[in-house]
Structures are given as C-alpha cells and as structure tokens.
C-alpha positions as CSV (number, residue, x, y, z in Angstrom):
1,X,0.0,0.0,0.0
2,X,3.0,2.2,0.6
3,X,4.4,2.1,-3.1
4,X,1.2,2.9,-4.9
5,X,0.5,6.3,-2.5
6,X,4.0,7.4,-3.1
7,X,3.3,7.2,-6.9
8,X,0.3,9.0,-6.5
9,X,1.5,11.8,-4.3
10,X,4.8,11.8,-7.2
11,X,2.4,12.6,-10.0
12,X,-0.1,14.8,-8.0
13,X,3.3,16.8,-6.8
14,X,4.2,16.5,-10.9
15,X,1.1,18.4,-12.0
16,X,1.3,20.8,-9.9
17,X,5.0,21.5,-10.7
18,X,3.6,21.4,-14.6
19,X,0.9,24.0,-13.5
20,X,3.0,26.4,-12.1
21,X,5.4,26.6,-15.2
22,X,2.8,26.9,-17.2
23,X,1.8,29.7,-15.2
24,X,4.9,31.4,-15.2
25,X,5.5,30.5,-19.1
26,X,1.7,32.4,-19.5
27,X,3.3,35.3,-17.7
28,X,6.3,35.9,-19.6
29,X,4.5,35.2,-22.8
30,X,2.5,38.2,-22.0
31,X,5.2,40.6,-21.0
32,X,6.6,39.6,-24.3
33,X,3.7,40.6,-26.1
34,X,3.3,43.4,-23.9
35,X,7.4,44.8,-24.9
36,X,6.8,43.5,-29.2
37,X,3.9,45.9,-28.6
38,X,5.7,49.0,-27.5
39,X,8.8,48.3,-29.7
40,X,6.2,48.2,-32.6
41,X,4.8,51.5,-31.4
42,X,8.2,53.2,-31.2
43,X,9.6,51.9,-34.9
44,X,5.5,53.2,-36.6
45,X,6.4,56.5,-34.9
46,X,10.1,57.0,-36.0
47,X,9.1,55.6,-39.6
48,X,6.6,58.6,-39.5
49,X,9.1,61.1,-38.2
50,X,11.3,60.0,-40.4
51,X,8.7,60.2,-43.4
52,X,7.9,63.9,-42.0
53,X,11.7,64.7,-42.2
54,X,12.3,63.5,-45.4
55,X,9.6,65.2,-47.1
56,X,11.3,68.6,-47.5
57,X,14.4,66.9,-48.5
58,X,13.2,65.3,-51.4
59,X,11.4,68.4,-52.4
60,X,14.6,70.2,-52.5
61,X,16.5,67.3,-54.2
62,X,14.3,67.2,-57.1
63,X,14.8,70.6,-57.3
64,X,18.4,70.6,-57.6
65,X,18.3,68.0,-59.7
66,X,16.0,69.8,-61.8
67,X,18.4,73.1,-61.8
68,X,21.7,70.6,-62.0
69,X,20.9,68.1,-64.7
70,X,22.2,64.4,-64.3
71,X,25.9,65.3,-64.0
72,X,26.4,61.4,-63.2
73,X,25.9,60.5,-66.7
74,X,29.6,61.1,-68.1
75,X,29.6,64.8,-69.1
C-alpha cells in the first residue's frame, strides 16, 4: 500500500510542478507581447518622423536636380 501512494503523491506533486510553469510561461508570454507591442509602437512612430523629415528633403533634391541636370551620366 505504501508504493502505490507514493506514486500518487509523485504525479499529484508532478502536475502541480507542470501548473506552475505553465503559469509562469503564460506570464512571460504576456510581458513579451506586452514589450513587441511597445517596440512596434516606437519603430510606426520614427518611420513617421522619419517620413515627416524627409519630405522637405526630397522636395529640395528634385529641385536641384531639376536646376543641375544628371551630372552622373559622363559629361
């Protein structure tokens, strides 16, 4: 009678050690999702302020480029 209560006090003590990594796994799966959020939110708002800056840029390089000419071509 001893040997089968030890087995069953071995695999209750199992699924509870199973439960509580699966607890902690559930935790750190959503901090992870919590931090891919933010960093996604950080690189949408530098892509647009990047956008913003290189708006005026590009309006003054086709401008040169218009008053230039293609001087790469080989002149």
């Amino acid at each position: 009678m001893f040997w089968p209560m030890t087995q069953v006090v071995l695999a209750f003590a199992g699924v509870a050690v199973l439960g509580v990594l699966a607890v902690r796994v559930g935790i750190e799966v959503r901090r992870f999702a919590r931090a891919v959020a933010d960093a996604s939110e950080r690189i949408e708002d530098a892509a647009a302020e990047l956008e913003r800056a290189a708006a005026p840029l590009a309006t003054g390089g086709g401008a040169a480029y218009r008053a230039y000419g293609d001087r790469s071509a080989g002149e």
